[in-house]
N, C-alpha and C positions, 0 to 999 in steps of 0.2 A: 638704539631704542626709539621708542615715539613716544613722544614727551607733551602733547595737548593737558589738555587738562580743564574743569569749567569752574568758573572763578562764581561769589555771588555777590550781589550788588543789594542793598537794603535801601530804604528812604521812609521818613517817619509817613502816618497815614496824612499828615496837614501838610506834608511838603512840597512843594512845585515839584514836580516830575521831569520838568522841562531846565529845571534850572542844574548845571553839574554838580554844583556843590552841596545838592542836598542828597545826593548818595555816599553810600559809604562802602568801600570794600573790603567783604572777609578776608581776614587774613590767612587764613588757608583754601586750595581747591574745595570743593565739595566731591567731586570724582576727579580721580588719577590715575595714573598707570599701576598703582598700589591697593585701588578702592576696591575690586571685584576680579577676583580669580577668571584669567580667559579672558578679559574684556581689558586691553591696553589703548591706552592716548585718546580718552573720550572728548568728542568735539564737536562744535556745529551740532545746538539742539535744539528742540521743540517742545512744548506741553500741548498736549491735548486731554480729553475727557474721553473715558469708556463708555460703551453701551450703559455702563451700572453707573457712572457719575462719577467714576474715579479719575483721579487726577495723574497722568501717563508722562513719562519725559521717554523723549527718541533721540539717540544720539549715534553716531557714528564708534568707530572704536575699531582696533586688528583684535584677531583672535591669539596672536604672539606676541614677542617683545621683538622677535624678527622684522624685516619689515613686510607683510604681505598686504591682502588686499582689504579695505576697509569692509567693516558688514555694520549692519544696523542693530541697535539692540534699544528695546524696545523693555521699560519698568514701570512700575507704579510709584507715585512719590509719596512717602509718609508723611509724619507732623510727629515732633516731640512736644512733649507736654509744654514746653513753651514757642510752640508756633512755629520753629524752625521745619523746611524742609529737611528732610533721609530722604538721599538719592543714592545712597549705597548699600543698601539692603540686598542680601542676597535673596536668589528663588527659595533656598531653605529657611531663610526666617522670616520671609515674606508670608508663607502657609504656614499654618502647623502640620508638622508630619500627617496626624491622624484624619486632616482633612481632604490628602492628597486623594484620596480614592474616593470615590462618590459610587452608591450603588443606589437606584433608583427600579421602580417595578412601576410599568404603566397600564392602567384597567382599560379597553376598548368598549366601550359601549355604543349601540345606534342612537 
């Protein structure tokens, strides 16, 4: 199996950054090979910002437990009511069903 996994690292907001001992590490991944159905041994990632200001994590990951070839999978990161990232949210709890379709009607005018 592929076994990556991304670990998270905290430090108070007054802490040195610079210094090692003022992080701290969770004690479990945040994504694993158990986090998200399809997406195994997530690794090597990045945040970015969407066009809407949204906060994006890219990571690597196999689409098996096999071993094949990595692909990219590309999420939105949440916030629980106490500030922590969700980075394991799936695409269906991400939207609500009801918002999955979008129907729109455009007036042309000169």
């Amino acid at each position: 199996g592929y076994s990556y996994v991304l670990g998270l690292l905290t430090a108070d907001k007054s802490a040195d950054l610079l210094n090692p001992g003022s992080w701290v590490k969770n004690n479990a991944p945040v994504l694993s090979y158990y986090s998200i159905k399809g997406e195994y041994g997530p690794g090597h990632n990045t945040f970015f910002r969407d066009k809407s200001g949204n906060l994006m994590i890219a990571y690597h990951a196999q689409e098996t437990m096999k071993r094949s070839p990595r692909c990219t999978a590309i999420r939105r990161v949440h916030f629980g009511r106490d500030g922590t990232p969700i980075f394991d949210m799936s695409a269906e709890r991400d939207l609500r069903h009801e918002l999955t379709r979008v129907k729109s009607t455009a007036e042309i005018t000169d």
